[in-house]
Phi, psi and omega in degrees: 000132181247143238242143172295166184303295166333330168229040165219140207257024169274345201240096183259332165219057267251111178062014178274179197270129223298154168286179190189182212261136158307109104259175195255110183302139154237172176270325176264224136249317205281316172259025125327283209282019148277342201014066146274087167340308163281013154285359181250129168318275236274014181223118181229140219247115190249336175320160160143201172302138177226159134243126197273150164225155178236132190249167150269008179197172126349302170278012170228020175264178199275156164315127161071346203296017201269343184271145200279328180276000180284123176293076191286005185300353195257006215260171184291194171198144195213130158280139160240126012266155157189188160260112213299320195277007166263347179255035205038031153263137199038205171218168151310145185221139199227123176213160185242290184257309187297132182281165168307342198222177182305124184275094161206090174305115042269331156340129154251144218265171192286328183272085198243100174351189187164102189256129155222130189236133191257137138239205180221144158230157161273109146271160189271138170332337198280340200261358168303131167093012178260137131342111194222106195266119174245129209254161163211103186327272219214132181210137181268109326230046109226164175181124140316131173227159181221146167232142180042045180068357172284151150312075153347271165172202170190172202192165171198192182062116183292335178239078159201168206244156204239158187218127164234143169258163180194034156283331177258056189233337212254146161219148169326146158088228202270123182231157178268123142257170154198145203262057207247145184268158140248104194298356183236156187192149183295002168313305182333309211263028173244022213177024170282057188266173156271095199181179189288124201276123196221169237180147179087185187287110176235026155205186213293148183261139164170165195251135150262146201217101178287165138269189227260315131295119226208144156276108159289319188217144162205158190234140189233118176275157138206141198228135203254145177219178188026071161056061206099315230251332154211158197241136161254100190249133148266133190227132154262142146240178179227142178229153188211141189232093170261017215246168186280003181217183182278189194187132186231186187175196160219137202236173194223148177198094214243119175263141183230144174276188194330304189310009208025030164251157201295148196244344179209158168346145099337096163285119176258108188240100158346131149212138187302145164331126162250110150311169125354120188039357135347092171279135173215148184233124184256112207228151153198174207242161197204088260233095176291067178303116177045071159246180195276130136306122151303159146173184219255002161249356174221064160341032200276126165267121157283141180258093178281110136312092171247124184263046178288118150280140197260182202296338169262050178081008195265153164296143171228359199179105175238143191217125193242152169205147162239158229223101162263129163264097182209178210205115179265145162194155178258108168203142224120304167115343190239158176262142193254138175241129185050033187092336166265156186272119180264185179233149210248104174264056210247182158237192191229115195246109160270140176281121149192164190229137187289337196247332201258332199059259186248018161254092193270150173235219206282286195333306198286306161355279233295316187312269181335326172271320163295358166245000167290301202327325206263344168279357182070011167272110188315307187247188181201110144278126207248085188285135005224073176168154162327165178252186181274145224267322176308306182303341185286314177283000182279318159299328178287311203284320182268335162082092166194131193286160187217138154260138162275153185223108222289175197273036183248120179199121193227060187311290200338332191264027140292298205278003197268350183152289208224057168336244237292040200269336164300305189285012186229356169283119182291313148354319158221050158298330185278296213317305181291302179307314187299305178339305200260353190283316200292277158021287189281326184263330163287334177250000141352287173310311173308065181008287175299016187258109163286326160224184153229173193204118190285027185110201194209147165025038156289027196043208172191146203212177156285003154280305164290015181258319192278312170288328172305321193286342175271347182285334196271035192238330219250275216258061205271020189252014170223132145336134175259127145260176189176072140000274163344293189324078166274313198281337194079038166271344176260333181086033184306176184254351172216119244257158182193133175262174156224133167057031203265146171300141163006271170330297181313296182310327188287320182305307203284308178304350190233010162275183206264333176320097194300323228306195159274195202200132202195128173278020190001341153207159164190202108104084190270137213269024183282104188074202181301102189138200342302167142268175157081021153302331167296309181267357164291300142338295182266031171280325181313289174321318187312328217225153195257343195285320183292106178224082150096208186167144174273076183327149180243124323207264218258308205255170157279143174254061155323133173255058210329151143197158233246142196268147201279332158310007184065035186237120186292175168192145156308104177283157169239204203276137161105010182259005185242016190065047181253151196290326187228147171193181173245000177069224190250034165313344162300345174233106207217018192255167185286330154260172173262211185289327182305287190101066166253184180255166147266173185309315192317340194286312207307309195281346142319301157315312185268354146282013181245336194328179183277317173230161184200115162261120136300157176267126143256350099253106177281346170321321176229043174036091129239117153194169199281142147239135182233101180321080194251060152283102205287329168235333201281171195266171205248350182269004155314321185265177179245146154245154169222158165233146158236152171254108147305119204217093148062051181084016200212122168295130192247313156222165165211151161163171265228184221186072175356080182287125179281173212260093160232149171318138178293129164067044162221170175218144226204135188279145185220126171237145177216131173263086255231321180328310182285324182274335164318314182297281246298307160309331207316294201315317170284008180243017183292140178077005186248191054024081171278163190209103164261143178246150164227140182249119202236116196230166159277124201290330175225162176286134167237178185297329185277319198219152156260165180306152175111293212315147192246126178286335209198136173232156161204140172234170174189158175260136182233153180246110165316311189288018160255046166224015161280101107043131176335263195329326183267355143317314186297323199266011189293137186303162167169151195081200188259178183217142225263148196235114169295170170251132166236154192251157189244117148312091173246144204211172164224166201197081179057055172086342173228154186273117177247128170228141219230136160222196193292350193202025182192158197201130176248165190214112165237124156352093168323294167314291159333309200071338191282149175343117120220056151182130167212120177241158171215147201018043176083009251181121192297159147254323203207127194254346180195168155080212341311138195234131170283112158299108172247035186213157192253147145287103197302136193262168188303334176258010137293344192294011187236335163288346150284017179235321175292324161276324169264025137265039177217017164108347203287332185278341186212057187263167193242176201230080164267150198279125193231345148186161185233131156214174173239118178250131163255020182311314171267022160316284175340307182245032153104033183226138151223148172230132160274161167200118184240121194239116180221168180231145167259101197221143155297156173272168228010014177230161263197341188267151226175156235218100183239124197240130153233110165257146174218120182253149210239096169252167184237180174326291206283358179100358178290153155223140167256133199238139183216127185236114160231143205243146152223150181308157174203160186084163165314095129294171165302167173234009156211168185218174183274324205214203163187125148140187196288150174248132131207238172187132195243156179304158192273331172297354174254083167268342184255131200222164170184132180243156164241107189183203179278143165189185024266323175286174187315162155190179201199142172329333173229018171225116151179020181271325168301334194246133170319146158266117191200177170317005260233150166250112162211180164275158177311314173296340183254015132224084067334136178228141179254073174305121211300313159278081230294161178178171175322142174212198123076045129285162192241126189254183150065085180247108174317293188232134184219138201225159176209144184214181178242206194277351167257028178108326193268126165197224176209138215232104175274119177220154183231181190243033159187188193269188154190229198224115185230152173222124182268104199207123164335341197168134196338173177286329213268336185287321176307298189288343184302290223281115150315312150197170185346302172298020209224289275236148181228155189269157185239179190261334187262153189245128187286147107292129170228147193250097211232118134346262208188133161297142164305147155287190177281327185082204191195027203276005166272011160196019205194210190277174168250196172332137182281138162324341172269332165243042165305139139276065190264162172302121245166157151311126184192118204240125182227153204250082171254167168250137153215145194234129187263141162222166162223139176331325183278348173272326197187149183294136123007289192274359146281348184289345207273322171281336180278337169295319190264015186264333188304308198312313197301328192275339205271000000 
């Protein structure tokens, strides 16, 4: 039986055309180097409306439908590019390893999706006697094409672009393309990446139009001497002679800097005759005196100018490309860009769009990239396939390192048996070679490509042995990766992991191994997390062999769609009616679908910053600083400071940045001292904070000026910037409190205890809450209850199949005695003392809690908990501390502690310490798959009030962790997604010792031992206080209460 073309992988293409370097053929010179496309005559744009049909096979798409008289009036219309199941044919299917379908190769199931699209295009009279090229970006994942009822050509590997000639198909004026896709192909079982399997022409379709002598190809070098100081760029071209007789010229070949003025000789080279179909390559060497280097913090582009003229002197061809002069090399032990070793601050970017899938477009690039910039991220592996071609240059002009990434990825046969059962098949060795072949030669040029990378997670073979060997024969001036090697069977040039620990990672830095060292992927951004961007970063620094690594990863591949309540939501994998899917393992990015960031971006950024200050006194500005830029010098930035005093800017103003070296550190005194005095005296008794800020000095294509690349904060005591005497007069201790005796009385089962302005109602039996008014006004509708459980976050899974089989979601309480001491009513003091155990049901390991609550005079209660394990217990939990729940009317809340965003024990160097204010909705992060969100760590104080001012004030006798929210834990979990969710009228608190971390365990380790939450002996302390604004500040109330404790 003999197999259709699709499915056989010895056969990969029919006519398409030898690969080449990307560019735009123009006519002119001046709009070459805009490189604006649609300024060239020789270029026509085929994206818009086409028409479409959609089949379940092949064999049930329509006949003939490729001939110019076939009646197409009946058929749908779909815009290109796109993705058919994004226009509604077929659905989306979400899978990370298992292919959809039975795994046997080459073989494909008989319902093999089936796209087939008609347009009509013009050629213009002008275009006569030209080549004429028809291009396709990218198309998912095989397809025939016909022009004017001819037969073409086919093609495959879905993201790399395939070229047909069809100048003798074509005539002026109106012509038929047609188009046919097949979503499944033996290509497919090369293209088990993670992410959604979606179909059809999804990057751009346009026509080129050569002379008949054409430049086709060109490969650009550029190599460095004397230390930099001078540059050499070599260009090949390749020259074609499509015309029927011979043909000569002359060609030019001009380097210019930004200014468009010439940076080097003008090479000119006569050329001998080409025959009739004659290919010839043609070089020159092009000699740079002090030129600007690329790299991704100093982005400079030369504008390379090639100028083909035909033997009677007319242009016929201008080809503009631009050009960083940098120089990759492995030496050392690191891989170096212009001799220096950099650190790769990256991600892992899948092209997608929430509305577009993978037809993204030039806007969203751009989008994407002003915002690594402004996140400080350096690189991009463009996992796990080429990108659209526009984004490369776009990373050359905005300065970001790139792995480029061959279209390879054939997970599925791990769990079917043999990752490396493709790569060991001889059978697609050309298949594995094309991949990587096409790849290197469309993308050759681009400064900003630094490595290649034979694919992801293919096992590894003597197929990937055939690529490495052909890129480094084509291509020896960048390094190769390949993950996959684990065993060293390639010799990659660069050592690389995934999802490997701390712990590992440090090990792997002190083995023998000369290469560099690289995670590709790591901190997986799924949902709520990762943690431990911080001690991973400064692992990096530690060790010089280590340089950096890439969250997995940018975006969520979320699919928007509208709720029939008319409330959108991201669908994730299995929302589409698929037999196998993955849930929303799909939403793992740094950003959502949107490009807004998640916390995760934040706390990324600032562990990546540029710079990092230490205090070594900051009180009298001594401290260390360290540049951690690779080339720019560090007075590249502006500082700015502000001095903080209990929420209000107390001074600002602007900062010396010292002048130190990329990638030193250097002792710095700034003298702070003098501005200090001047203030001191109004800030005694209050919580200083100095911030330094490190911005940008000018608006650039990425940041406006101002944007602050770096921050560091410390706390200063104000009173050593007093003068002796006024150091002596500093306020310091409590201020003496009158007494009032607390009413206790009994009432039907409960301790009524009463004062001038308040009234508790506790539970004989119980001890527990149940009514506390103050000034006239409920406070609390339910708890404080002790809580140990989370609504489980995406970074929890492995640690959450382990907590609820031991019980942690659902333990019970009994109560083993209650008492009341009022002995000390008189003088405004009463104690509960509630002695209870916390246990699962059918298990036997358990919890012995002595709370002891403290109510006063004014109505505060101190709440105390000490807890001990007793039994096989967990040896970790998701939380410690109290729940409770306030009236819907205490909507505002302001703390002083790290904010303004979420933070977590191993996420939390992004958020600050200052004053902050919002409502109970804005803190939440709505994570598309609801789950724990919105806590707040290191919290002095925290208040929640309602519109007149009246509320209730938490504070503890060290710091701790508080989250405010419409709904319950049980509610979180319920909900599929956000939009699931209904706001309640009472708002949950929850009050904490402390959370477990996030980890990264949803695909990677889990919490570092240090932001472990164990089970333990855990004694924990809160106040809560009615208060009203209009009387006293949140923050002078929480210092004048803990100066009363101190006294107590």
């Amino acid at each position: 039986m003999t197999l259709p073309i699709w499915q056989d992988p010895t056969k990969l293409h029919l006519n398409r055309l030898d690969s080449r370097a990307y560019f735009i053929p123009h006519a002119h010179a001046d709009d070459a180097l805009t490189y604006e496309r649609g300024l060239s005559p020789f270029f026509q744009l085929l994206n818009g409306e086409w028409k479409f049909n959609y089949a379940a096979s092949p064999e049930q798409a329509p006949k003939e439908f490729e001939q110019p008289d076939y009646d197409d009036t009946a058929w749908e219309r779909i815009p290109v590019p796109s993705n058919w199941q994004m226009e509604g044919f077929g659905a989306p299917a979400y899978t990370n390893i298992l292919y959809p379908f039975p795994v046997d190769p080459p073989h494909v199931p008989d319902e093999n999706p089936t796209g087939s699209y008609r347009r009509t295009f013009w050629i213009d009279e002008s275009w006569s006697g030209r080549r004429i090229v028809l291009r396709f970006e990218g198309v998912d994942s095989s397809y025939h094409v016909w022009v004017n009822g001819v037969l073409i050509g086919y093609s495959q590997v879905s993201r790399m672009p395939a070229e047909f000639d069809i100048t003798g198909h074509v005539r002026s004026g109106a012509n038929l393309i047609a188009v046919q896709v097949y979503q499944w192909s033996d290509g497919t079982y090369l293209e088990d990446q993670d992410m959604w399997w979606l179909s059809g022409i999804f990057r751009d379709v346009y026509l080129l139009a050569f002379p008949e002598m054409h430049l086709w190809d060109m490969t650009v070098r550029t190599t460095l001497f004397d230390s930099g100081n001078h540059a050499r760029v070599d260009v090949q071209t390749l020259l074609h002679n499509a015309g029927g007789s011979s043909s000569g010229g002359t060609l030019s070949i001009t380097l210019l800097d930004r200014s468009l003025r010439p940076a080097s000789e003008t090479v000119a080279v006569d050329i001998d005759m080409l025959t009739a179909a004659e290919s010839r390559s043609i070089s020159a060497a092009l000699d740079v005196a002090e030129p600007k280097l690329w790299s991704a913090e100093t982005p400079h582009l030369y504008h390379l100018l090639l100028e083909l003229k035909n033997a009677q002197g007319e242009v016929t061809q201008n080809v503009a490309h631009r050009v960083g002069i940098r120089e990759v090399k492995l030496e050392g032990g690191n891989l170096r860009v212009n001799g220096r070793a950099v650190m790769f601050k990256g991600v892992n970017r899948h092209e997608f769009h929430p509305d577009l899938g993978r037809a993204v477009p030039l806007a969203t690039m751009i989008e994407d990239i002003k915002l690594m910039k402004r996140f400080n991220v350096n690189a991009v592996r463009t996992s796990h396939y080429p990108n659209d071609p526009r984004f490369y240059e776009l990373c050359d002009e905005y300065g970001l390192y790139v792995i480029d990434e061959a279209d390879l990825e054939t997970h599925g046969f791990q769990p079917a048996g043999d990752w490396s059962r493709l790569s060991k098949d001889p059978a697609w060795t050309a298949a594995f070679v094309d991949r990587m072949e096409r790849m290197v030669m469309r993308d050759k040029n681009f400064a900003s490509i630094v490595m290649w990378s034979l694919g992801n997670e293919s096992g590894y073979g003597p197929n990937h042995g055939a690529m490495a060997e052909w890129a480094r024969s084509y291509d020896p001036t960048r390094p190769l990766h390949y993950e996959g090697d684990w065993d060293d069977a390639l010799g990659m040039d660069v050592h690389s992991h995934m999802y490997t620990s701390v712990q590992e990672v440090e090990e792997i830095a002190g083995n023998d191994d000369p290469r560099p060292f690289i995670l590709c992927e790591f901190a997986h951004a799924m949902g709520n997390g990762p943690g431990a961007f911080e001690d991973y970063i400064e692992l990096f620094y530690r060790y010089p062999k280590l340089q950096g690594a890439f969250v997995w990863d940018w975006v969520d591949q979320g699919i928007r769609r509208t709720r029939e309540d008319g409330q959108q939501e991201m669908a994730y994998g299995g929302e589409f009616g698929e037999r196998i899917h993955d849930g929303n393992f799909c939403l793992n990015g740094l950003i959502d679908g949107d490009r807004q960031p998640w916390p995760a971006l934040h706390e990324y950024k600032k562990a990546i910053e540029p710079v990092k200050v230490t205090a070594i006194d900051a009180a009298s500005g001594q401290f260390e600083v360290e540049n951690r830029f690779d080339f720019l010098p560090l007075n590249v930035l502006q500082g700015f400071y502000t001095i903080v005093a209990s929420g209000r800017i107390a001074a600002s103003g602007r900062f010396p940045v010292p002048d130190i070296a990329p990638r030193r550190k250097a002792a710095w005194t700034w003298h702070i001292v003098p501005a200090l005095c001047e203030i001191a005296p109004s800030l005694i008794g209050q919580d200083v904070w100095l911030k330094l800020s490190f911005q940008m000095p000018v608006s650039t294509a990425w940041a406006e000026a101002g944007h602050e690349l770096s921050w560091a904060q410390f706390p200063l005591d104000p009173a050593v910037f007093l003068p002796p005497a006024s150091a002596e007069m500093a306020p310091h201790g409590h201020s003496n409190r009158s007494v009032a005796p607390i009413g206790v009385r009994e009432e039907e089962g409960a301790y009524i205890l009463s004062g001038r302005s308040f009234r508790l109602d506790i539970d004989r039996r119980s001890g527990t809450l149940l009514a506390w008014q103050a000034e006239g006004a409920e406070l609390l509708t339910s708890g404080p209850r002790l809580q140990l459980w989370r609504a489980a976050i995406d970074n929890d899974m492995y640690n959450v199949s382990e907590w609820r089989s031991l019980g942690l979601h659902q333990l019970d309480e009994r109560v083993d005695e209650v008492q009341l001491d009022a002995s000390r009513a008189g003088d405004g003091v009463v104690r509960v003392i509630r002695l209870t155990r916390l246990g699962a049901p059918a298990l036997c390991w358990g919890l012995r809690c002595r709370h002891e609550w403290t109510i006063r005079q004014d109505g505060t209660i101190t709440v105390q908990v000490h807890s001990t394990p007793e039994g096989n217990h967990p040896q970790v939990m998701p939380r410690f501390g109290y729940e409770l729940s306030l009236p819907g009317a205490f909507d505002r809340c302001v703390w002083y502690g790290r904010g303004p965003g979420e933070s977590y024990t191993d996420s939390k160097q992004a958020a600050s310490y200052g004053w902050y204010e919002a409502s109970v909705s804005d803190l939440m992060t709505a994570y598309e798959k609801p789950q724990e969100n919105g806590n707040r760590t290191d919290t002095r104080w925290a208040a929640w009030t309602n519109r007149r001012g009246f509320g209730l004030l938490a504070l503890s006798d060290g710091t701790f962790d508080f989250s405010a929210h419409r709904y319950t834990i049980a509610d979180l979990e319920r909900a599929a997604h956000h939009a699931d969710l209904t706001p309640r009228e009472d708002i949950i608190i929850h009050l904490d010792k402390a959370q477990h971390g996030l980890g990264s365990n949803s695909c990677g380790p889990k919490a570092l031992p240090q932001h472990e939450l164990r089970v333990d002996d855990i004694a924990f302390t809160v106040t809560l206080v009615p208060f009203s604004r209009d009387a006293i500040t949140p923050d002078a109330l929480a210092r004048r209460v803990a100066s009363l404790q101190d006294a107590d």
